[in-house]
C-alpha positions in Angstrom: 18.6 -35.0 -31.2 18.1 -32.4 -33.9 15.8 -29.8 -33.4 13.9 -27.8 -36.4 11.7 -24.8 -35.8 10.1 -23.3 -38.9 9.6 -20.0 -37.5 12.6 -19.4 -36.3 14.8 -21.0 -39.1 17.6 -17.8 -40.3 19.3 -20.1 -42.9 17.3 -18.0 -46.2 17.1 -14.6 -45.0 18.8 -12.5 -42.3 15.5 -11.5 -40.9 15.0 -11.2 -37.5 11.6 -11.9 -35.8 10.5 -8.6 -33.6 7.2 -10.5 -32.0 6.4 -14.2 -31.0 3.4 -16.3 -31.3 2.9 -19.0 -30.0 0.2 -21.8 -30.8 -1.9 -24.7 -29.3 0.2 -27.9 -29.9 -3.1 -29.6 -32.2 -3.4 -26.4 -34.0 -2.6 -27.4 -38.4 -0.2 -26.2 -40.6 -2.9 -24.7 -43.1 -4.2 -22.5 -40.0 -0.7 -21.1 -39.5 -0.4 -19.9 -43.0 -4.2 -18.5 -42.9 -2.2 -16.5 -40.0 0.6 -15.6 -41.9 -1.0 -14.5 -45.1 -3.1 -12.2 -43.0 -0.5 -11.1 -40.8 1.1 -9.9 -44.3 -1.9 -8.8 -46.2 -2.0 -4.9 -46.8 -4.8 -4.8 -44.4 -3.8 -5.9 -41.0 -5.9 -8.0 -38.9 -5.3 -8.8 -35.4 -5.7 -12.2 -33.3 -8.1 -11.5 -31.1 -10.4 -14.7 -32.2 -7.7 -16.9 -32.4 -6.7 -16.0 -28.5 -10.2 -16.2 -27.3 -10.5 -19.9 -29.3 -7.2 -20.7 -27.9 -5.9 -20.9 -31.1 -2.8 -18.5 -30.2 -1.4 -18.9 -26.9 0.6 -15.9 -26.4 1.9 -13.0 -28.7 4.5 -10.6 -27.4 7.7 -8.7 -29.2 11.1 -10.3 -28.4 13.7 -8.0 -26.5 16.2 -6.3 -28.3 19.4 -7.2 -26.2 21.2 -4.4 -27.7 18.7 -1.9 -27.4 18.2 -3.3 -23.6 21.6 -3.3 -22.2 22.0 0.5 -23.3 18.9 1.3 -21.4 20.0 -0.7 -18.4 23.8 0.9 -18.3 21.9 3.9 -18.1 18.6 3.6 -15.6 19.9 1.0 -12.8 22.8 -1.1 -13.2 25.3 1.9 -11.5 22.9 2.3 -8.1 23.4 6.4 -7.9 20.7 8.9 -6.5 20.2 10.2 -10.1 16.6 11.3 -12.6 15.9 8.3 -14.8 16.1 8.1 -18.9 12.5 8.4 -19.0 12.6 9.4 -22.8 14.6 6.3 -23.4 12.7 3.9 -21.2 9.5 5.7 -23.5 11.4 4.6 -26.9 11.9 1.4 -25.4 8.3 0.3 -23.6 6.5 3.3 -24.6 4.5 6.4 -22.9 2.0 4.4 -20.2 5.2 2.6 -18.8 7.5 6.0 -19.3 4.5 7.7 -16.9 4.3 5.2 -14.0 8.3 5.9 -14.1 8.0 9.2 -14.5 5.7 10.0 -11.5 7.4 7.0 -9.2 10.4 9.7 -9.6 8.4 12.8 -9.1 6.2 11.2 -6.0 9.7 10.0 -4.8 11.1 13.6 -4.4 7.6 15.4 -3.6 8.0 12.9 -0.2 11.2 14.5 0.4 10.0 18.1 2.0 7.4 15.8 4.1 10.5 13.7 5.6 13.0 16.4 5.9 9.9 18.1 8.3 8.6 14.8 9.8 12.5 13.9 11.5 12.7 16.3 14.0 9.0 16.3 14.4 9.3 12.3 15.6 11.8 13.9 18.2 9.6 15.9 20.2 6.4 14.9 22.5 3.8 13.3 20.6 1.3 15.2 22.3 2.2 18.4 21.5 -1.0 20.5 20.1 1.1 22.6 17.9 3.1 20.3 16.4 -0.8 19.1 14.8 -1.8 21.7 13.8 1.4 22.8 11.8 2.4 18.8 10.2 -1.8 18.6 9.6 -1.6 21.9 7.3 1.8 21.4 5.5 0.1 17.9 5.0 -2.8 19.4 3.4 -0.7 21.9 1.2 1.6 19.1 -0.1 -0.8 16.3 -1.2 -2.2 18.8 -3.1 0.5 20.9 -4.4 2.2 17.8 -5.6 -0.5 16.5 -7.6 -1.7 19.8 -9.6 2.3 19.4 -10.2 2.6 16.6 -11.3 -0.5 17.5 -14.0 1.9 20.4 -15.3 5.0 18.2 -15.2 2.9 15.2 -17.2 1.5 17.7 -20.1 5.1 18.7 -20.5 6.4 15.1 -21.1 3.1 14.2 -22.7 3.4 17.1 -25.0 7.5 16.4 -25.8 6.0 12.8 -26.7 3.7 13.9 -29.6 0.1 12.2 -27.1 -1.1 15.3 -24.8 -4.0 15.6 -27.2 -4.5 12.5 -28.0 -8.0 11.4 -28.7 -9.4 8.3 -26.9 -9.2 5.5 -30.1 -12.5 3.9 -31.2 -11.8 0.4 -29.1 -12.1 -2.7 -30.5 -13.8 -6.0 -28.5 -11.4 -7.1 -25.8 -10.0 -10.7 -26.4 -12.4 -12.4 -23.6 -15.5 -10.9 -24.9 -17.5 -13.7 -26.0 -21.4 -13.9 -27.2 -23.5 -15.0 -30.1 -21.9 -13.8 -33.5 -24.0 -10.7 -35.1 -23.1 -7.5 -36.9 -22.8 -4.4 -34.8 -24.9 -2.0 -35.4 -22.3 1.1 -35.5 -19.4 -0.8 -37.2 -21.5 -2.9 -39.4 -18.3 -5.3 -38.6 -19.4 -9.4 -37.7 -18.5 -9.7 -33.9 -20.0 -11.8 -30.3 -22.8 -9.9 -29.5 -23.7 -9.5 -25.3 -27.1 -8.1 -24.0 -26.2 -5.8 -21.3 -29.0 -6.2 -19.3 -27.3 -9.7 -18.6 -23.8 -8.1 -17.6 -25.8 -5.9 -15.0 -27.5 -9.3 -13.6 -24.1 -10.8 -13.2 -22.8 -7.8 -11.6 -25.9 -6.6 -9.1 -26.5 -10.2 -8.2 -23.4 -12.4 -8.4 -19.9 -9.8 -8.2 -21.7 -6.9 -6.1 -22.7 -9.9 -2.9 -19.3 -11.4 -3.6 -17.6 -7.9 -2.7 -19.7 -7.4 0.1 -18.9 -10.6 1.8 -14.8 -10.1 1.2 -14.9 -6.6 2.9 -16.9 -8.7 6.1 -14.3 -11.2 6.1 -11.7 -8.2 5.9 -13.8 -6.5 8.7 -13.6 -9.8 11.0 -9.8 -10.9 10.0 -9.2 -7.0 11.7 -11.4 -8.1 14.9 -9.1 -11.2 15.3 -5.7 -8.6 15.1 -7.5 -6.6 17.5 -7.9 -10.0 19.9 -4.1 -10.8 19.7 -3.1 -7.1 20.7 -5.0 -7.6 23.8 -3.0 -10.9 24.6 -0.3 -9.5 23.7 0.0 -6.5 25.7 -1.9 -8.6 28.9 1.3 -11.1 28.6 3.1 -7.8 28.8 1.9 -6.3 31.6 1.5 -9.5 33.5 5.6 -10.1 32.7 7.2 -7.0 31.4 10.3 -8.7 30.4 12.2 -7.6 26.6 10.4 -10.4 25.2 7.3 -10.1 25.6 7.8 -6.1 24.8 8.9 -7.7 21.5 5.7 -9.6 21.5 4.4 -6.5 21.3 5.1 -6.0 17.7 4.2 -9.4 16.4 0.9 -9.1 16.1 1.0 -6.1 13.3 3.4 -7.8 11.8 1.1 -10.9 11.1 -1.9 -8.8 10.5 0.3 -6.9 7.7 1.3 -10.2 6.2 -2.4 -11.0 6.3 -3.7 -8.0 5.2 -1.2 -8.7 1.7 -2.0 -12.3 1.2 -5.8 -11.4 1.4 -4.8 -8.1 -1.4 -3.3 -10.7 -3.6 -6.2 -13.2 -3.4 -8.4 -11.1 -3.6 -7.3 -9.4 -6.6 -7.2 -13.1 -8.7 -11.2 -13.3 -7.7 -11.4 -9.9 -8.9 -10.2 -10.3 -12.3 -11.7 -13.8 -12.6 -15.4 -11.9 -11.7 -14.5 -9.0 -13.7 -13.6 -11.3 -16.8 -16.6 -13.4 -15.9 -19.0 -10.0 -16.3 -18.0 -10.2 -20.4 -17.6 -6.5 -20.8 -17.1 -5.8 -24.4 -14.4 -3.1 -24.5 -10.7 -3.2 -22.5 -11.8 0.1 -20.6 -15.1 -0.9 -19.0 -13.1 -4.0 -18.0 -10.6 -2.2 -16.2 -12.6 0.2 -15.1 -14.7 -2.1 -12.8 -11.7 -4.0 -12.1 -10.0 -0.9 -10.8 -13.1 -0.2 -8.8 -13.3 -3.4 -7.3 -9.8 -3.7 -5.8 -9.6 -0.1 -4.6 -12.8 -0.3 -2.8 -11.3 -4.0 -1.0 -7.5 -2.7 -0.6 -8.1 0.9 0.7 -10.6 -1.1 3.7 -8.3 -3.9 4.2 -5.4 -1.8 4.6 -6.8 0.9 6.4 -9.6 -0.1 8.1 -8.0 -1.2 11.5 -6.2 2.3 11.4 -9.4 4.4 11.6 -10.9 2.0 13.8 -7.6 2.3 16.7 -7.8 6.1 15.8 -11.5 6.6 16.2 -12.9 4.3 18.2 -10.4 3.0 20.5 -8.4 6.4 20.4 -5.5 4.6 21.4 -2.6 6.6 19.5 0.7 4.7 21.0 -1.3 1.4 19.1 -2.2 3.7 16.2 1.7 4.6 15.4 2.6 1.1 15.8 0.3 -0.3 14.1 0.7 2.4 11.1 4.7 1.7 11.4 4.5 -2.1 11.2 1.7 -2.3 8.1 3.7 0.7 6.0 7.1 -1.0 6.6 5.8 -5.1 6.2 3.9 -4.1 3.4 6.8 -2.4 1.5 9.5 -5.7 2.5 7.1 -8.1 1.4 6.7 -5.8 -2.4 10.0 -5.8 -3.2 10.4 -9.3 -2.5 7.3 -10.6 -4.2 7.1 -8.5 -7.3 10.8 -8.3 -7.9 13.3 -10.2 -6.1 11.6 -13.7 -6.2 10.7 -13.1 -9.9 13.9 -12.2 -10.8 15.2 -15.4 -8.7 13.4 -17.4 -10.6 13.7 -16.2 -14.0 17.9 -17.0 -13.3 17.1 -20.1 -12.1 15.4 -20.8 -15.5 17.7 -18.8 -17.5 20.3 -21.5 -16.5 18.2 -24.5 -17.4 17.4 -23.2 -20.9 21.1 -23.1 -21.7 21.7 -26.0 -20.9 19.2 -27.1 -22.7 20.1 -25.2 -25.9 23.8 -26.9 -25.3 22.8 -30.0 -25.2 21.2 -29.6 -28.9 22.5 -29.7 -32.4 20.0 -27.3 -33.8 20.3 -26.0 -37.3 19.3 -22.5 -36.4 20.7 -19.8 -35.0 21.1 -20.9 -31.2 21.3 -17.7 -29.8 18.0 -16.6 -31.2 16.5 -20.1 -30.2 17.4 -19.5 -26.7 16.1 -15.8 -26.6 12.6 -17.5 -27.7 12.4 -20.4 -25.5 13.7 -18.1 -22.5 11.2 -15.1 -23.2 8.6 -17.3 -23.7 8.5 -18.9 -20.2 8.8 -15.2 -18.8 5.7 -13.6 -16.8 3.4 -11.4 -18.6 3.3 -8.0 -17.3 -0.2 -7.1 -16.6 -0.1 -3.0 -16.8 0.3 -1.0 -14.2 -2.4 -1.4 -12.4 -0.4 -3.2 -9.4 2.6 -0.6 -9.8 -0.2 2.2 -9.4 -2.0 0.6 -6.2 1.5 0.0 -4.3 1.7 3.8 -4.5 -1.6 4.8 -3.9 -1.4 2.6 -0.8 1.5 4.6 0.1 0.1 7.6 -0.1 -2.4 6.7 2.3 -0.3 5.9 4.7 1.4 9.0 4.9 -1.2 11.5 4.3 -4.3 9.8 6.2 -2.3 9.8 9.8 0.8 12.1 8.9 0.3 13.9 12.4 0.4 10.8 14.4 3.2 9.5 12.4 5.8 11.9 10.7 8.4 9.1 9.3 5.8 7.2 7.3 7.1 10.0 4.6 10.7 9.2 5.5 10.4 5.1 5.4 8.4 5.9 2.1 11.7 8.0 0.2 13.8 4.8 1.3 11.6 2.5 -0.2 10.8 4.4 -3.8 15.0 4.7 -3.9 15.2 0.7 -3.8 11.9 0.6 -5.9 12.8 2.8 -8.8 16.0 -0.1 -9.3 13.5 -3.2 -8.6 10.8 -2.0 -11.0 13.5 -1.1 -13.9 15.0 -4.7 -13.0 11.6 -6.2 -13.0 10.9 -4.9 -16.8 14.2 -5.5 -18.0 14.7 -8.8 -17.1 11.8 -10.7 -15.5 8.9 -10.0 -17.7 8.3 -10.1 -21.2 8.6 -7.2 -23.3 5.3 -5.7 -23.5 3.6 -3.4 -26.4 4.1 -0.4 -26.3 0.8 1.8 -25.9 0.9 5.6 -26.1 -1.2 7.5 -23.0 -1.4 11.0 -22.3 -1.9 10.8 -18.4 -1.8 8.4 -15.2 -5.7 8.3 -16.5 -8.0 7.4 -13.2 -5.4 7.1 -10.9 -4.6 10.6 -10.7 -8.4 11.1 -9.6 -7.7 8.5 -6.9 -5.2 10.2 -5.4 -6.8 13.5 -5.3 -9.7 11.4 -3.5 -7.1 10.0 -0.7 -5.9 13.7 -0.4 -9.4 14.4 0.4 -10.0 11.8 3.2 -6.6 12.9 4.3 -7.9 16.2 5.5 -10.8 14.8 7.4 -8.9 12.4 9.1 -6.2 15.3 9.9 -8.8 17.4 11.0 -10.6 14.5 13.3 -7.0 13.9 14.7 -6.2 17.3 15.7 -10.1 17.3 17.3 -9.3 15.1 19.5 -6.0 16.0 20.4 -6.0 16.9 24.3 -5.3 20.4 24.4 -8.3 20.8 22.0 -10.1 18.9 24.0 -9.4 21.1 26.9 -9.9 24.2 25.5 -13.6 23.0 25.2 -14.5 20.7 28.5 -18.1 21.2 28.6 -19.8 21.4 25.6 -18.4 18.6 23.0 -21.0 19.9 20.6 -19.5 23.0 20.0 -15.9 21.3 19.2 -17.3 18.8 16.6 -18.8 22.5 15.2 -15.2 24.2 14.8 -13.5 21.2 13.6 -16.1 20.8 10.7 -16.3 24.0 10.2 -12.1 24.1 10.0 -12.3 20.9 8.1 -14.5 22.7 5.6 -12.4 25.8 5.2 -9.3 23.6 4.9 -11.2 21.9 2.0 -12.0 24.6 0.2 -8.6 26.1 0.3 -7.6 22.9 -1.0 -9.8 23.0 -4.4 -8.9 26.5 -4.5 -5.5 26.3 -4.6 -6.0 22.7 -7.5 -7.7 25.6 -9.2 -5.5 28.3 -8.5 -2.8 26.1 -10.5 -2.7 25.4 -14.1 -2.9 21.8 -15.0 -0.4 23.1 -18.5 2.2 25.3 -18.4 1.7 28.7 -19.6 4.3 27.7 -22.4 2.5 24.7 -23.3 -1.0 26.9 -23.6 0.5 28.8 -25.9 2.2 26.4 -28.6 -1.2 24.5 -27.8 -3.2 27.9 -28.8 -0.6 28.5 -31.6 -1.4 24.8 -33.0 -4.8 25.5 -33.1 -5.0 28.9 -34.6 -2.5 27.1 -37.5 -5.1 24.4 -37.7 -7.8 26.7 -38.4 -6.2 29.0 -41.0 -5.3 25.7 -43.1 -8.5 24.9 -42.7 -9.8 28.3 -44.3 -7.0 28.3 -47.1 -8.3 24.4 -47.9 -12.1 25.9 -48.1 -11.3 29.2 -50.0 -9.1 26.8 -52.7 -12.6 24.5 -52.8 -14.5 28.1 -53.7 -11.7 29.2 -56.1 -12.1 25.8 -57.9 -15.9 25.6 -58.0 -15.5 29.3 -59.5 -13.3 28.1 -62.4 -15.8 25.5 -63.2 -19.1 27.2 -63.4 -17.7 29.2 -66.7 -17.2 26.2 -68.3 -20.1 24.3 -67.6 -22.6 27.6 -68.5 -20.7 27.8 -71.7 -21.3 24.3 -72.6 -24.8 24.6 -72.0 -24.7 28.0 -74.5 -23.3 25.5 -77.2 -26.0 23.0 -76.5 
C-alpha cells in the first residue's frame, strides 16, 4: 500500500509545515489552491467561511518536538516543589495560557498561610467562639490581599511581556456567526448580517426558561441528597455498627459525583444555547457563556451548603458535606481532564505507529505520524474550564473557612498534583493551540473578588449563629441580626478599603508607564513642530511664485 499526501510531501523543499488544515473529504482540488494562493497573498485572509461552510475541518499549528521536550525537562517531568518557566511556557503557548499558569502558582502558595493556620485550628473544639472570629477575619484579609496581589504581580508579567497596555483589537465575526450576507455598516466589509432584536428573543424566551429549569432540577437533585442523609444516619442510629458509620459518607460522595456530571452536562447545553444565540463577535459569546455556567455551577455546587448551614444549621453535616464535595470534586478533575485524556491519547499514539509501520510512504514518516497523531488530539477549548475548577475552589474555602479550616490544606495538595496534570495535559494530550496575547485573567478576576464578597456574609452569618453569640443575646434575636450586619458591613468596607488601599501596578511599573508616556508625547510635539518648520519653508516659495506670475 503506498500512501501520497500532497501537503505533507518533503521530497522538493526542506520546508516544514508550522500549522495543519484539514479539509472535508468532497472538498476539490481547485478550492485547495483558491486556499493556498490566498494563504500566500500579501494580504492575508483568514478561514473563517470556509470553517462555518465546513469547508475546513480543523486548523491548528503542529508541535515543535524540540521546542516541547525543552519546556517539559524544565516545567514537570522532574516532580520537585519548584516556580514554573512561565516566560518559556509564554514563548511556547503564549500570554492567556502563561496567566492561568501563572496565577494557578500564585493562588497555590497564597493558600499556604490559610493551611499552615487552618491545622491546628481543625485540632481544637469546633465550637470555640474565638476560634470564629479570629479564622472569619484572617479569611477576610486573605481573599482579599491575595487578589489586589495578584493584580500587581500580573502587570509585572504583563508588562515584562510587551501586552499590559494592550488595547482591546477591533474583533472580527466569530466562525459560527451566520445570517443573510450584507455590508456592515462600520467596516464597509461584505459579512452575515443578524438583527439583534432576534438574538434577545432567543435569549429572553428560549436560553433564559432553559436556565431556570436546570437550577430547579439542581434545586430538587439537592432535595433527594438531603432524603438519603436521613436514611442514612436513621440506619445508623437504628444499628451503630462501623458500617453503617461508613454509610454515613456515601451519600456526599454520590451527591459530589452528581453534582459533576450535571456541571459537565450542563456546560455542553450551554455552549450549544450560547452558539445557538448567533452572537456576532468571540467576546459577547463568551461572555454569556461564562455567565451561564457560573450562575448553574456556583448553585449546584454550593447550594446544599448554604441550605445545611442556614436552614438546617446542622454544622457536623455541613463539614462533611463541605469535606466530601471539595475532595470528590478534585479526584474526579484530575482524572477526567488529565489522566483519562492522557490514557487515551497513548493508547492512540501506539495505534498510529503501527499504522505508519505498516506503510511504505514516500514522505518523511516521522512528519506523517506527527500529523495523523496531532490531528486526532482534543482541541483545547481556553481556559474557561481551568478558570472555573479554581473559582470553585475558592469557594470552598473562603465561603465556610470557619467551619472547615483544611478545605485550604486539601486545596495546596491538589494545585501541587494540578500544576503537573495541567502542564501534562498541554504538552501532550491536546493540540497545540494559537497563541493569543492577554493582559489579565480578564472577568475572572472580577469573579473572584465577587466570591470574596459572599465569603464575608456567609462568615459573618456563621459566627451569628455561633452559640456563644447566641448566648450573649438570649432575648432579643433582633438586636443580634443588627450587630452582625452592622459587623458584616464594617468588615466590607474594610475590605474595599484595603483593594483600594493597594496599588493594582507597582510603584516601578507607574513610573516607566509615566516615563513611556511623557516620551510619547514629546515625539509627538517634535513630529508637529517638524510639520510647522516644513509648512514654513514652503510658504516662501509658493508667495514668490505667485510674484513671478
Amino acid at each position: 500500500m503506498k500512501v501520497t499526501l500532497s501537503a505533507l510531501d518533503t521530497s522538493e523543499s526542506s520546508f516544514t509545515p508550522l500549522v495543519v488544515i484539514e479539509f472535508a473529504q468532497d472538498v476539490k482540488e481547485e478550492t485547495k489552491e483558491w486556499l493556498k494562493n490566498r494563504i500566500i497573498a500579501p494580504k492575508k485572509h483568514g478561514v473563517r467561511r470556509l470553517l462555518t461552510s465546513g469547508i475546513v475541518i480543523q486548523v491548528f499549528p503542529l508541535h515543535d518536538n524540540e521546542a516541547l521536550k525543552k519546556l517539559e525537562d524544565t516545567w514537570y517531568t522532574r516532580f520537585a516543589l519548584k516556580y514554573q518557566p512561565i516566560d518559556s511556557i509564554r514563548g511556547y503557548f503564549g500570554e492567556t495560557i502563561a496567566l492561568y499558569f501563572g496565577f494557578l502558582e500564585y493562588f497555590t502558595f497564597a493558600l499556604i498561610p490559610m493551611a499552615v493556620i487552618g491545622l491546628p485550628y481543625y485540632l481544637f473544639v469546633w465550637e470555640d467562639y474565638d476560634k470564629y472570629v479570629i479564622f472569619a477575619s484572617f479569611n477576610l484579609i486573605w481573599s482579599t490581599v491575595i487578589l489586589e496581589v495578584w493584580k500587581r504581580g500580573c502587570a509585572n508579567m504583563t508588562y515584562r511581556w510587551g501586552t499590559l497596555l494592550m488595547k482591546r483589537k477591533f474583533e472580527e465575526p466569530r466562525p459560527g456567526f451566520h445570517g443573510v450576507l450584507g455590508i456592515n455598516s462600520i467596516t464597509g466589509k461584505e459579512e452575515p448580517l443578524y438583527p439583534s432584536y432576534k438574538r434577545q428573543m432567543r435569549i429572553y424566551l428560549v436560553s433564559l426558561p432553559f436556565v431556570c429549569l436546570c437550577l430547579y432540577f439542581s434545586l430538587y437533585v439537592m432535595m433527594i441528597y438531603f432524603d438519603l442523609e436521613v436514611w442514612a444516619l436513621g440506619l445508623h442510629e437504628n444499628s451503630g455498627s462501623e458500617w453503617t458509620s461508613v454509610l454515613l459518607y456515601v451519600p456526599s460522595i454520590i451527591y459530589a459525583i452528581v453534582i459533576e456530571i450535571m456541571n459537565r452536562l450542563y456546560r455542553y447545553a450551554a455552549e450549544f444555547l450560547t452558539s445557538w444565540e448567533n452572537h456576532r463577535l468571540e467576546s459577547a459569546y463568551q461572555n454569556h457563556l461564562i455567565l451561564k455556567v457560573l450562575v448553574f455551577n456556583f448553585l449546584n455546587c454550593f447550594a446544599s451548603l448554604f441550605y445545611i448551614a442556614f436552614v438546617l444549621k446542622d454544622m457536623k453535616l455541613l463539614r462533611q458535606s463541605l469535606a466530601t464535595l471539595l475532595i470528590t470534586s478534585q479526584i474526579l478533575n484530575q482524572i477526567v481532564e488529565s489522566l483519562l485524556p492522557y490514557w487515551l491519547q497513548r493508547k492512540h499514539g501506539v495505534r498510529v505507529k503501527r499504522k505508519v509501520q505498516a506503510l511504505k510512504v514516500d514522505i518523511d514518516a516521522t512528519l506523517y505520524e506527527q500529523v495523523i497523531l496531532e490531528k486526532e488530539m482534543g482541541t483545547y477549548l481556553g481556559t474557561f474550564d481551568d478558570y472555573l475548577e479554581l473559582f470553585l475552589q475558592f469557594g470552598y474555602v473562603s465561603l465556610f473557612s470557619c467551619v472547615y479550616p483544611l478545605a485550604a490544606a486539601f486545596a495546596v495538595l491538589n494545585n501541587f498534583t494540578e500544576v503537573n496534570s495541567d502542564a501534562l495535559k498541554m504538552c501532550r494530550v491536546f493540540k497545540r493551540p494559537f497563541s493569543e496575547p492577554s493582559a489579565s485573567i480578564g472577568v475572572w478576576q472580577l469573579a473572584f473578588e465577587t466570591m470574596s464578597v459572599i465569603s464575608v456574609v456567609t462568615n459573618c452569618a456563621l459566627i451569628g449563629m455561633s452559640p456563644q453569640v447566641n448566648a450573649i443575646f438570649p432575648e432579643s434575636k433582633a438586636d443580634l441580626i443588627l450587630i452582625v450586619v452592622v459587623v458584616e458591613h464594617a468588615l466590607l468596607a474594610l475590605k474595599f478599603i484595603l483593594a483600594f488601599a493597594i496599588p493594582d501596578k507597582p510603584r516601578h511599573i507607574q513610573m516607566k508607564l509615566a516615563r513611556l508616556e511623557f516620551e510619547s508625547l514629546e515625539a509627538l510635539k517634535q513630529q508637529q513642530m517638524m510639520l510647522v518648520t516644513e509648512n514654513l519653508k514652503e510658504e516662501p516659495k509658493e508667495s514668490g511664485k505667485e510674484k513671478a506670475t
